[in-house]
N, C-alpha and C positions, 0 to 999 in steps of 0.2 A: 641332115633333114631328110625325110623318110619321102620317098619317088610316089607320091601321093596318084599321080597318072597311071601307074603300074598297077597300084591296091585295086583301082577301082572297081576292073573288068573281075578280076578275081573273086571281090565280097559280092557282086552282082550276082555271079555264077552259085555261089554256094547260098547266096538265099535263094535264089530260085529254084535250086536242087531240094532246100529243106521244104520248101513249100508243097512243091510237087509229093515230096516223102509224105509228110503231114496229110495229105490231101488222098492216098491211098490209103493210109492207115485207119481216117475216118470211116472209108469206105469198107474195109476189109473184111466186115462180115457179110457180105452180099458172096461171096466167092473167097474157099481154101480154107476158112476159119471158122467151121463149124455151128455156123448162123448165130454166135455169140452176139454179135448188135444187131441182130432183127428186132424189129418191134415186138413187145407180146401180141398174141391174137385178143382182138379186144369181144372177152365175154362177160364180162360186169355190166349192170344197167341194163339186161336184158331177161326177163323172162323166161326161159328156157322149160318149152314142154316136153315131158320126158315120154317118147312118141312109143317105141320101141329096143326093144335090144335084140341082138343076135348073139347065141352061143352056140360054138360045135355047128356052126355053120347053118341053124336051127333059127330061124324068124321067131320073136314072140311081141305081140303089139299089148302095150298097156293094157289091164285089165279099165283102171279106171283113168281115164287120158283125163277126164277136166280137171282133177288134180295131180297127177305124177309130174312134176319138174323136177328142177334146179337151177337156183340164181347162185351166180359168184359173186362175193361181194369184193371191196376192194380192200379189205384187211384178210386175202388170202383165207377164206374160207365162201365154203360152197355149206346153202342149206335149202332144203327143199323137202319133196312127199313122194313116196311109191304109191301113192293112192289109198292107202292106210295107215302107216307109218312115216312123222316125220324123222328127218335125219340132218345130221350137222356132221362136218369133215373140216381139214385143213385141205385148200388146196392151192397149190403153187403155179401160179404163172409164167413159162417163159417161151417166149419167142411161140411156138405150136406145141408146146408138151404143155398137158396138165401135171402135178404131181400130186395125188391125192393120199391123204393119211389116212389111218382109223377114221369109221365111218359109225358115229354113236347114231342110235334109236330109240325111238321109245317103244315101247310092246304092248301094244294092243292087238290084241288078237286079231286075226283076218282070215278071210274068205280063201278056202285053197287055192283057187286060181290067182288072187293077189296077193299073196302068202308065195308061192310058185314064182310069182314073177320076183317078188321083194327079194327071193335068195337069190336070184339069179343075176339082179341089180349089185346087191352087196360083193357077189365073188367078180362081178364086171369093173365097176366103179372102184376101183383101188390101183396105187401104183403108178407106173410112169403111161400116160395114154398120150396119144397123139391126137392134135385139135383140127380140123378141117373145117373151116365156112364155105359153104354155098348158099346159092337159091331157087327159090322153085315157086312159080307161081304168083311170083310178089310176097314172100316168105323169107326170111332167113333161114336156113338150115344149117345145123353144127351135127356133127360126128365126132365121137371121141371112140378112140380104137387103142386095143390092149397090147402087147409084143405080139400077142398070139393070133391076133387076129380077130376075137370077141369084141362085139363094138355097140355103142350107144346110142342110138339115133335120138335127136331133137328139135326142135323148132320154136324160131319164136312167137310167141303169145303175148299179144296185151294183158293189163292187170284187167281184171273182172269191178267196175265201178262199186262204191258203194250200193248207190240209189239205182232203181229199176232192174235190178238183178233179183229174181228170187232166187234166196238164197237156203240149200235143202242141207236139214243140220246133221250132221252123220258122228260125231265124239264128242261127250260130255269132259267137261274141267272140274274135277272135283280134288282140293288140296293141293294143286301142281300135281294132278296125276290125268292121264290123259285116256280117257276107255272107249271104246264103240256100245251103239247105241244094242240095247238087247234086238232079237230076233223078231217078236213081235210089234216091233214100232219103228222098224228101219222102214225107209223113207216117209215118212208120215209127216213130221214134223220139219215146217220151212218159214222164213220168213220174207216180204217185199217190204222193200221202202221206198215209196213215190217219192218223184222232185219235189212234188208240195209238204211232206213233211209225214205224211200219213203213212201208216204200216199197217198190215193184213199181215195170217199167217195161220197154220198150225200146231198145237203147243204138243201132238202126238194123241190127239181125240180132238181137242175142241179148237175151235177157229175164234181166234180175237181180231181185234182192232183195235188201232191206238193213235194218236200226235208223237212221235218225236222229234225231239230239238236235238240239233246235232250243234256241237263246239268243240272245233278241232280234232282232237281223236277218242270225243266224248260221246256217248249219247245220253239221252234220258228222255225214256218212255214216260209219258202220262198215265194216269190208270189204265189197265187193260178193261175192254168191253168182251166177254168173252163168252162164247155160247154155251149151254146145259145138255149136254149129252152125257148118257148114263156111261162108263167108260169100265173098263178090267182096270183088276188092280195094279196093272204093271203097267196101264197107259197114264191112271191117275200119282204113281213114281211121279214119271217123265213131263208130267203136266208143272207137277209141280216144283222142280228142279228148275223149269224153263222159269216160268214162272217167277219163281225167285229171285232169276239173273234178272230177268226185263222190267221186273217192277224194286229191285232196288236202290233204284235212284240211278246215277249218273253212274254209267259204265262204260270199261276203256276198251274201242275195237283198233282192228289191227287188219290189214289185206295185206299178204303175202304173195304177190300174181292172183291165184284163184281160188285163196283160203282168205275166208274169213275166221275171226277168231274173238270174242264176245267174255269178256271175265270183268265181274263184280269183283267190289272192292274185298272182300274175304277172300278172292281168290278162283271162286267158284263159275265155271261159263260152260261156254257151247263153241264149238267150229264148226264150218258149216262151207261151202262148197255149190258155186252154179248149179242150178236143177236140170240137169243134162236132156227133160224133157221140156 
């Protein structure tokens, strides 16, 4: 029969050996093991305005900040605006490294200066960057920085409300095709919508009024009331494109942080963006 007094000390010893083992291996990415169980840096569910970038050691601040972000979502992709172009990426979360893939666009033409900044975004925002949270101010702050040094500055931002935002409309939806507004009727054309239900606006000459009822992520305008000003022919286009979307019955918006985005059922709408004034 087996000296059962002898075993004991012995099996005591070695569970408590494995315990102890187990209990540093849990640990063992804090130190020697290449921060494999660090948590990810948590940047989904946030906002992110895209403030600035630095290249070549060279400062350049968003041309248009009420729009240039980027959100992560949590199926590992990042989508967001340079301020003229939106854009959609894969990106990879782990521990402080982003990994970001091809960075698709659309192409609408833009203004040199945000045209300038948008390449300088696309040759930054790629590849393995390194993630940094701070604060400043009662702000979040993130930095993402490239091997070389090239880095991203951003911050978070609240989503822009539906209601009591005017909201100033800057690229037409025509077909799933997405353009900026022509030369002669950029910023002209915005719209508000009161808590009580009421909306004012500019259709790019003429000023309406209207009731909408809002349902979920529907709207639908009442007739438009809308004033008689004699207008050029390239502001009566844009009147009537507007037009179109707000008076065709129930139509589906969308807030992205601080885009709005406004498309009838054919397809056909407007985005549109905080009035910075």
């Amino acid at each position: 029969m087996p000296n059962t007094k002898r075993l004991l000390p012995v099996l005591v010893v070695a569970a408590a050996t494995a315990t102890a083992l187990a209990g540093c291996s849990s640990h063992g990415g804090t130190a020697g093991s290449g921060g494999g169980d660090r948590p990810d840096i948590p940047l989904t569910g946030t906002h992110w305005s895209l403030d600035a970038l630095t290249v070549d050691g060279a400062r350049q601040t968003a041309p248009v900040r009420s729009t240039a972000s980027i959100e992560f979502k949590p199926d590992g992709t990042a989508h967001g605006s340079t301020g003229c172009n939106r854009f959609t990426a894969k990106a990879a979360v782990s521990g402080d490294t982003v990994t970001v893939g091809e960075v698709t666009m659309t192409e609408m033409a833009c203004e040199k200066p945000v045209q300038d900044f948008e390449d300088a975004f696309r040759e930054t925002f790629t590849g393995t960057l390194r993630a940094e949270l701070g604060e400043s101010g009662g702000t979040d702050r993130l930095t993402l920085t490239a091997p070389g040094g090239d880095s991203l500055a951003l911050s978070e931002r609240p989503e822009a409300p539906l209601k009591g935002t005017t909201w100033a409309v800057d690229t037409l939806l025509e077909g799933g095709t997405a353009g900026s507004l022509p030369e002669g009727v950029k910023g002209r054309p915005h719209l508000t919508i009161a808590a009580d239900g009421s909306a004012r606006g500019n259709l790019g000459c003429n000023n309406f009024t209207a009731t909408v009822r809002t349902d979920g992520d529907k709207l639908t305008f009442d007739k438009l009331a809308v004033t008689r000003r004699m207008c050029t022919t390239l502001q009566n286009g844009l009147e009537q494109k507007l037009y179109g979307t707000l008076g065709s019955g129930p139509v589906t918006y969308r807030i992205d942080g601080r885009q709005l985005t406004v498309t009838a059922q054919d397809g056909n709408g407007f985005a549109a963006r905080p009035d910075a004034g």
